[in-house]
C-alpha positions as semicolon CSV with decimal commas, in nm:
position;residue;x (nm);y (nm);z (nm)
1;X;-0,388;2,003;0,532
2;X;-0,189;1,827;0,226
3;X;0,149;1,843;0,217
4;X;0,247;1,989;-0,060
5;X;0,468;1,855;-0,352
6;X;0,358;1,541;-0,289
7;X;0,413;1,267;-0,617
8;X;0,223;1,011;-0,617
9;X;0,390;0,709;-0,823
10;X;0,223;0,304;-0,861
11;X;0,478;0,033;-0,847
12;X;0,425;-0,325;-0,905
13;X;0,545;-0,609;-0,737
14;X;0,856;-0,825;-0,886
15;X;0,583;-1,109;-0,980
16;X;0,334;-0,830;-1,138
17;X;0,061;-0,975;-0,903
18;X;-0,008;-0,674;-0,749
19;X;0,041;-0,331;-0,764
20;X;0,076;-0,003;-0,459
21;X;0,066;0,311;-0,456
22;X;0,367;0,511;-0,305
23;X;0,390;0,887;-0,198
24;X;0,697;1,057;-0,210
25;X;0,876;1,421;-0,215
26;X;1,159;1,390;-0,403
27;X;1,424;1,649;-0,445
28;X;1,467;1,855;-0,758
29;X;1,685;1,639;-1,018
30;X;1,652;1,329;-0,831
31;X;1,672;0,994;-1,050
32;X;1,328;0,906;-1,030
33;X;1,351;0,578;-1,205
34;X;1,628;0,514;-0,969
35;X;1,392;0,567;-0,681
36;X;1,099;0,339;-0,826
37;X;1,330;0,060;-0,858
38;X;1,455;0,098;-0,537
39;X;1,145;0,087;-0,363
40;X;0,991;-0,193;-0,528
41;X;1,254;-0,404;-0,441
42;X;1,220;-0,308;-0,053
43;X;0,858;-0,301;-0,048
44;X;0,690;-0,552;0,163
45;X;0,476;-0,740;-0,036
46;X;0,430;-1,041;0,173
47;X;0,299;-0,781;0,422
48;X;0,047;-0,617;0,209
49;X;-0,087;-0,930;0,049
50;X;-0,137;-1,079;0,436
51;X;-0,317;-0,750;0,517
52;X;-0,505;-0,740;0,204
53;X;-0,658;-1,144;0,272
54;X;-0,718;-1,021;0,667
55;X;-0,963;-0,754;0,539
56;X;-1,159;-0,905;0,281
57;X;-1,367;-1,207;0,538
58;X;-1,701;-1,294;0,439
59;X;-1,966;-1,289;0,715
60;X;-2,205;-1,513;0,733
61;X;-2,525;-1,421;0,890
62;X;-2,588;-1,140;1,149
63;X;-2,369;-1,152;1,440
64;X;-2,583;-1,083;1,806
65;X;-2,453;-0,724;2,025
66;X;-2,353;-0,777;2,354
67;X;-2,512;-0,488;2,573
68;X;-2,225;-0,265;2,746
69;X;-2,342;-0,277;3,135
């Protein structure tokens, strides 16, 4: 089940490399500029770009199953 009044907002990173997507509830009349800025500065970037280079191997050629005895 969603949760609802979820935002959804897209922030770049300080170098405008890369961009994320962040989901938030924010309380009526928050600054929501404020919030964007704030988050984008303590975002972990270094983290997602690591994570991003883990996941994208090539493989090369078929890989043999071991049998589970």
């Amino acid at each position: 089940m969603a949760i609802p009044n979820v935002k959804r907002f897209r922030i770049n990173s300080p170098d405008g490399a890369m961009t994320a997507t962040v989901a938030a509830v924010l309380p009526k009349g928050a600054d929501v500029a404020a919030y964007l800025k704030d988050v984008e500065a303590r975002y972990d970037w270094k983290g997602r770009q690591e994570e991003l280079s883990a996941s994208t191997k090539v493989r090369v050629g078929q890989q043999k199953q071991k049998k589970a005895k």
